[in-house]
C-alpha positions as CSV (number, residue, x, y, z in Angstrom):
1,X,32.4,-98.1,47.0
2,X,36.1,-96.3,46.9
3,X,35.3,-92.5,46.7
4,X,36.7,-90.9,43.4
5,X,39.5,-88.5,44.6
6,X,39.1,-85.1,42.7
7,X,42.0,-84.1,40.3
8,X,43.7,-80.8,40.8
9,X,42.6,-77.8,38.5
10,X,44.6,-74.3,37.7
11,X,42.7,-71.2,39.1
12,X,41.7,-70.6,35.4
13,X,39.8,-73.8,35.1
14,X,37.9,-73.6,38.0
15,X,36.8,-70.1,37.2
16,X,35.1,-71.6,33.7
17,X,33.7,-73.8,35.5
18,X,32.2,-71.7,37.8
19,X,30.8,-69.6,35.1
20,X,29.4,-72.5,33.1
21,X,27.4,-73.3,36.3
22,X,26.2,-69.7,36.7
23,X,25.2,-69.5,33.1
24,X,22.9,-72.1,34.1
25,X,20.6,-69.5,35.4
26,X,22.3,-65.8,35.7
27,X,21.7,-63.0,33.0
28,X,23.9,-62.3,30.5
29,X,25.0,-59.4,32.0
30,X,26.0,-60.9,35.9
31,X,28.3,-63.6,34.0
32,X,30.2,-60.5,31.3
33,X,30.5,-58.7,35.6
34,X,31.4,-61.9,37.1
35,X,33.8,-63.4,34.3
36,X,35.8,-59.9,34.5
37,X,36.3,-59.9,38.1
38,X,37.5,-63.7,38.0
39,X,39.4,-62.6,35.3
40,X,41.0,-59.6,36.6
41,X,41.7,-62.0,40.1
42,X,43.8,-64.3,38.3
43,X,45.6,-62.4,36.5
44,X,46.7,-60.6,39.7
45,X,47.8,-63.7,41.1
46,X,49.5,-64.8,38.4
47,X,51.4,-61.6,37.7
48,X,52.8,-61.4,41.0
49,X,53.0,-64.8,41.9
50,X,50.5,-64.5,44.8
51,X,48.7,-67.5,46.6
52,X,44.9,-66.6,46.0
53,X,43.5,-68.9,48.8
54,X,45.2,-66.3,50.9
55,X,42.9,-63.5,52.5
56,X,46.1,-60.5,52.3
57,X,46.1,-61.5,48.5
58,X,42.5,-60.7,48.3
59,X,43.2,-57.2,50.1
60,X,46.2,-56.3,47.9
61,X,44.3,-57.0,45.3
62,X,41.2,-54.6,46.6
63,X,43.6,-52.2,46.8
64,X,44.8,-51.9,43.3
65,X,40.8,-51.7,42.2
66,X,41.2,-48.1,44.6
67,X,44.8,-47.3,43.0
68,X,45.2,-45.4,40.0
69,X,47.1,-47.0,37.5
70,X,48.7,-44.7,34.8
71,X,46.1,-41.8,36.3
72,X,43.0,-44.7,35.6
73,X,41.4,-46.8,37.3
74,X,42.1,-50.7,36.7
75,X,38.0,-51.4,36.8
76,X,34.4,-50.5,35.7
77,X,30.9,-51.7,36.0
78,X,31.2,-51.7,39.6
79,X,32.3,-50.5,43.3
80,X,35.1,-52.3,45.1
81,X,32.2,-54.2,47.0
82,X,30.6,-55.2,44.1
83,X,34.0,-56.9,43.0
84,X,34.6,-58.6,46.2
85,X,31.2,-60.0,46.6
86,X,31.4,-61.4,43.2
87,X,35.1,-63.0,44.1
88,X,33.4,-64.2,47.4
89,X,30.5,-66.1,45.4
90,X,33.1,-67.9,43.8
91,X,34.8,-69.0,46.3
92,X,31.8,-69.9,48.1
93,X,31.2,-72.6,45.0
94,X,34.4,-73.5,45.2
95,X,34.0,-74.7,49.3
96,X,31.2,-76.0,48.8
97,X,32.3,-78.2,45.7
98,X,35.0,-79.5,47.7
99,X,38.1,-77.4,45.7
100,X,38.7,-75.0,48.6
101,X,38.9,-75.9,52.6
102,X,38.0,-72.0,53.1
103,X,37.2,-68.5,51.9
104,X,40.1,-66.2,51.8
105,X,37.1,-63.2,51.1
106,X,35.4,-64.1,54.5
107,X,37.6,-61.9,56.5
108,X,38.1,-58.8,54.0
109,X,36.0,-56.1,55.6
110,X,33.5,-54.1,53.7
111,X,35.5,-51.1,52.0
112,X,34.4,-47.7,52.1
113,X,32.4,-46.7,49.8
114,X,34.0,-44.1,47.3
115,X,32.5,-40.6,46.2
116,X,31.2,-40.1,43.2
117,X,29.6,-37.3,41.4
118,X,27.2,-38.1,39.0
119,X,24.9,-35.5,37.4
120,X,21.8,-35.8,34.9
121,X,21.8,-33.8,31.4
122,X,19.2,-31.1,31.8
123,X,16.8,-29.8,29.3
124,X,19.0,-27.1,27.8
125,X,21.8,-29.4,27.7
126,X,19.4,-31.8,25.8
127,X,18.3,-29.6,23.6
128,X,22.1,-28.5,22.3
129,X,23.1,-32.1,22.2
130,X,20.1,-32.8,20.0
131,X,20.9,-29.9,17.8
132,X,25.1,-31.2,18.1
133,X,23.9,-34.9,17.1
134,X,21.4,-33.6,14.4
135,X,24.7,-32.7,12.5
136,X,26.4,-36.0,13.2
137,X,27.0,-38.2,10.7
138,X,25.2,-40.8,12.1
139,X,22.0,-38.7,13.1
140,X,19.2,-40.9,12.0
141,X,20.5,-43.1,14.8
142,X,21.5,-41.3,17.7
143,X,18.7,-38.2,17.8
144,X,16.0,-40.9,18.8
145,X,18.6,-42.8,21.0
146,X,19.4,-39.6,22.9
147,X,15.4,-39.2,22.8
148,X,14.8,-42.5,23.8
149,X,17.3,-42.2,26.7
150,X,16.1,-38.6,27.9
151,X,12.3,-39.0,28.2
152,X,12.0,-42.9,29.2
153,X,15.3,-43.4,31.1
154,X,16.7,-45.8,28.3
155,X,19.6,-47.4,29.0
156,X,22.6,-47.7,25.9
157,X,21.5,-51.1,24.9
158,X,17.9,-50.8,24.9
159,X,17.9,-47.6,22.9
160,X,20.7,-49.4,20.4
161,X,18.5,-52.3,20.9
162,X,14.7,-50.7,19.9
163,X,12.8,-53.6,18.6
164,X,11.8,-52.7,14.6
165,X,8.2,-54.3,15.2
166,X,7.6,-52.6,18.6
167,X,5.8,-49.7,17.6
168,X,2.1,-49.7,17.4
169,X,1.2,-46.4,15.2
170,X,-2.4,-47.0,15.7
171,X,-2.2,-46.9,19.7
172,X,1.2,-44.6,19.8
173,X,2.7,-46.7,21.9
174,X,5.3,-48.9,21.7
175,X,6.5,-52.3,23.6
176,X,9.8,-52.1,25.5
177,X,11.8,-54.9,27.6
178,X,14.5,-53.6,29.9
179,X,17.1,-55.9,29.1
180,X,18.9,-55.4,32.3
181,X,16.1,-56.3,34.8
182,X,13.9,-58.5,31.6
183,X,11.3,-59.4,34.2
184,X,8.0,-58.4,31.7
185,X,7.1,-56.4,28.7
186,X,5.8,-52.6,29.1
187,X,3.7,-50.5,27.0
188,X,4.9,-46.5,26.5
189,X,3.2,-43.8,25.1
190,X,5.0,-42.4,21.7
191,X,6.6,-38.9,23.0
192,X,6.0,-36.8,20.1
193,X,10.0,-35.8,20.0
194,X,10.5,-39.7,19.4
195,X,7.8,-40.1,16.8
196,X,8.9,-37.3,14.7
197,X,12.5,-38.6,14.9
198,X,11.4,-41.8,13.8
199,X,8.4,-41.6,11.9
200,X,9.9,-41.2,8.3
201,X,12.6,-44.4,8.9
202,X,11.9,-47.7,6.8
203,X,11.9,-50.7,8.4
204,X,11.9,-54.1,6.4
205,X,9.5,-57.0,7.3
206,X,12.8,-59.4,8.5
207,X,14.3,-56.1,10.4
208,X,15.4,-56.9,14.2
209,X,15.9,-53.2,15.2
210,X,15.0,-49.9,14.6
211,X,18.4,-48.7,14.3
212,X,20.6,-52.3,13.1
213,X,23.8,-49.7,12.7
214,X,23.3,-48.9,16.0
215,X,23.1,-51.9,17.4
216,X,25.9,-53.1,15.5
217,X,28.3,-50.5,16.9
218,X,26.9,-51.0,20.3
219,X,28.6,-54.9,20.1
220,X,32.2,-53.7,19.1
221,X,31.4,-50.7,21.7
222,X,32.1,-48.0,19.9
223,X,28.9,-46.0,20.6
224,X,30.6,-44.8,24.0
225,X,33.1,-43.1,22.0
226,X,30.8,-41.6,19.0
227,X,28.5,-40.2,21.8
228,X,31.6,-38.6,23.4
229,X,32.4,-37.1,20.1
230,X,28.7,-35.7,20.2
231,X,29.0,-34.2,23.6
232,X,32.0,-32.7,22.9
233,X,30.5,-30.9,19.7
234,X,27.7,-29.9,21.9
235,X,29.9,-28.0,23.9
236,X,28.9,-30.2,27.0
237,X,31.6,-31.1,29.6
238,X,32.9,-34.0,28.3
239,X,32.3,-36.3,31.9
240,X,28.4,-36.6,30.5
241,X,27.7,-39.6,29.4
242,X,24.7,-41.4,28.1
243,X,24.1,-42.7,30.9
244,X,23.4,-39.1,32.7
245,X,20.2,-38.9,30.6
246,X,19.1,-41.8,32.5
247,X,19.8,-39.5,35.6
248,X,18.0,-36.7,34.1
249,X,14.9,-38.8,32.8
250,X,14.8,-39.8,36.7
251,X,14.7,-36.0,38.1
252,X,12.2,-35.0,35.2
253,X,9.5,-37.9,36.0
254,X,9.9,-37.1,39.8
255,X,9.1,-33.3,38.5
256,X,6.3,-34.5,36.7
257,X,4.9,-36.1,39.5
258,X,4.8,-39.6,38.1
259,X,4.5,-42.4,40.6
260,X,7.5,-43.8,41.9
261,X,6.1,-47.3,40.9
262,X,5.4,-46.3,37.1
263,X,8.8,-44.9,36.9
264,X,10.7,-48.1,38.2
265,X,8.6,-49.9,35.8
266,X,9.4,-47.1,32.9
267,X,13.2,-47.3,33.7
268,X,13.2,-51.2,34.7
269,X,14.4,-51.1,38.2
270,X,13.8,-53.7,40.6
271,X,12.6,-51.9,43.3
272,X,12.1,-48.1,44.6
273,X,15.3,-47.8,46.3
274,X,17.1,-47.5,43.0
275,X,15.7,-44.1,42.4
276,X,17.3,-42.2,45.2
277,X,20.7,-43.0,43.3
278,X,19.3,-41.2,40.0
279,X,18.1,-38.7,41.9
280,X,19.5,-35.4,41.0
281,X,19.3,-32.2,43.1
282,X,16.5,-30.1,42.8
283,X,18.2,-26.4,42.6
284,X,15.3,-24.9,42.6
285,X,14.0,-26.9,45.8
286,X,17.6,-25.9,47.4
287,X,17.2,-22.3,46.3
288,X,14.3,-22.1,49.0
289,X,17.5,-22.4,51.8
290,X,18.2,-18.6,51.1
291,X,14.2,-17.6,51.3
292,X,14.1,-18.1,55.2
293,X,13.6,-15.2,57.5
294,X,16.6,-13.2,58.9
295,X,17.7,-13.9,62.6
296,X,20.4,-11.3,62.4
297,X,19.4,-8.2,63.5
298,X,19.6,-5.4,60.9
299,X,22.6,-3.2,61.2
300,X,21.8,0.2,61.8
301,X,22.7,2.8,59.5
302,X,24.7,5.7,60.4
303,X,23.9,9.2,58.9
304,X,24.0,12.9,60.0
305,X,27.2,11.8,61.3
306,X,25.5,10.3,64.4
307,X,27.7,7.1,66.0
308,X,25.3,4.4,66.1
309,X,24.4,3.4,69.9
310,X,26.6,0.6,71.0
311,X,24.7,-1.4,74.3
312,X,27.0,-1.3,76.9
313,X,28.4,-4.5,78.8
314,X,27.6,-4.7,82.1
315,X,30.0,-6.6,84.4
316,X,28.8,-9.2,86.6
C-alpha cells in the first residue's frame, strides 16, 4: 500500500494543531501559556522574515523576551525558560509527527535566570488596603477577595471565582478548589474577617459565585487594573499586586507554625518546593545578625588628658 505523502502546512496551522492535541488533556491554563508563546514565535518569524527551523532564530528570539521594548517587557506569565521549554514541546510534536527532521530548541542553552524582587503585603499594609478598598466603589466585592487572598493564599481567580454554594454556615467552613493545580476539593475554616465580610451578601438559589461582578470583570481582566487603583488609594507602592498577598499568606502560615503539608494543600501547590519561592524574609529572624557578641575589642576611652597606651610593634 502507497504511503500517503503529508501536505505542507504554514507555521500557524501547525501550531492549532498542536494545541488541539494538547487540549486533549492539558489544563486550561498550560494551553492560554502555551498558545501565547506559539503565538508570540510566529509572529517573530513572520515579522522579520526569519526561518524558525533555525536554532539562531530561536536565540534572537529569546533575546527579545530579555529586551525591553518601549521600557517593557514583550512577555508575562513566565521566565525565558519557561517560554523556551514550551517552544521545545512543540517542536518535539512536530518531529515526532513527521513535520520537522529536527529541533531548532535542542541546542539553545538554558538562560540565566533573571532577578526578581517579589515581596508579600504585610499586616499593616493589609489593614490600610482593606480600610482603601472599604471605600471603593466596588467594596462588597473586593474586601472579601483581598481577605480571601491574605489569610488562605487565594489566587485572583479563585477569590473572583468563590463558589455561591460553598459555604457551610453550620460547620464554618467552606469548600474550595484550586483552579490552578484542581487535583481535589478542600475544606477551610471560616476566618472571622471573611465571615463578617460576607455574611450579610444575598446569594440566589441559581447563583454560580459569591461575587458574579467579580468574576465577570476577572474575564475581560480588568480586576488587575481596579486593584491597582485600590493600592494606589491605600498609599501602597504601586509594584504590590494581588498576587503579593499570596506571598504574605505564605510567610504568615510559616509564622503560625502550620505544617508545610496543610499549607500546600491550603494554597494548592503541587509539592513543598513551591513554598521557598513565597517565602518572604523574616526581618525579625535577620534582626538576630546584629544580637551576636562583639569580637572587636572596646576602644579605650581617653580622659584626664591621659594618651591611651598604644602596644608597641616589635621587629622581627
Amino acid at each position: 500500500m502507497k504511503k500517503k505523502k503529508k501536505l505542507g502546512k504554514t507555521l500557524p496551522q501547525l501550531i492549532h494543531e498542536f494545541l488541539a492535541f494538547r487540549r486533549v488533556v492539558g489544563k486550561q491554563n498550560t494551553i492560554i501559556g502555551l498558545q501565547t508563546t506559539l503565538e508570540t514565535f510566529a509572529f517573530f518569524c513572520l515579522n522579520r522574515e526569519l526561518n524558525p527551523l533555525e536554532t539562531e532564530t530561536v536565540q534572537k528570539w529569546a533575546t527579545t523576551l530579555r529586551a525591553p521594548v518601549g521600557g517593557k517587557r514583550v512577555r508575562t506569565g513566565g521566565t525565558i525558560n519557561v517560554y523556551i521549554r514550551r517552544l521545545k514541546s512543540f517542536f518535539n510534536w512536530g518531529t515526532t509527527m513527521g513535520y520537522f527532521k529536527r529541533n531548532p530548541c535542542a541546542l539553545v542553552n538554558k538562560f540565566p535566570v533573571e532577578g526578581k524582587y517579589v515581596r508579600g503585603f504585610t499586616a499593616d499594609e493589609v489593614v490600610k488596603l482593606v480600610t482603601a478598598a472599604n471605600a471603593d466603589p466596588y467594596s462588597w466585592y473586593w474586601v472579601p477577595m483581598i481577605l480571601l487572598g491574605w489569610h488562605y493564599g487565594m489566587r485572583l481567580e479563585d477569590c473572583a471565582k468563590f463558589g455561591a454554594q460553598c459555604v457551610d454556615w453550620d460547620r464554618m467552613t467552606f469548600r474550595f478548589t484550586p483552579r490552578k493545580q484542581s487535583r481535589r476539593e478542600i475544606e477551610l475554616p471560616l476566618h472571622s474577617d471573611v465571615t463578617n465580610a460576607i455574611k450579610d451578601i444575598r446569594i440566589e438559589d441559581d447563583q454560580e459565585y459569591y461575587f458574579p461582578l467579580g468574576a465577570q470583570r476577572y474575564t475581560s481582566n480588568t480586576l488587575s487594573k481596579e486593584f491597582k487603583r485600590i493600592v494606589i488609594a491605600a498609599g501602597l507602592p504601586d509594584y504590590l499586586t494581588f498576587h503579593c498577598l499570596r506571598h504574605g499568606a505564605a510567610t504568615s502560615m510559616i509564622k503560625a507554625g502550620i505544617k508545610l503539608t496543610s499549607i500546600v494543600d491550603i494554597i494548592g501547590w503541587s509539592s513543598t518546593s513551591m513554598l521557598q519561592r513565597y517565602l518572604d524574609t523574616d526581618v525579625d529572624e535577620v534582626s538576630k545578625l546584629t544580637q551576636a557578641k562583639s569580637v572587636i575589642p572596646a576602644i579605650v576611652s581617653v580622659s584626664n588628658n591621659q594618651e591611651a597606651s598604644v602596644p608597641e610593634c616589635k621587629t622581627p
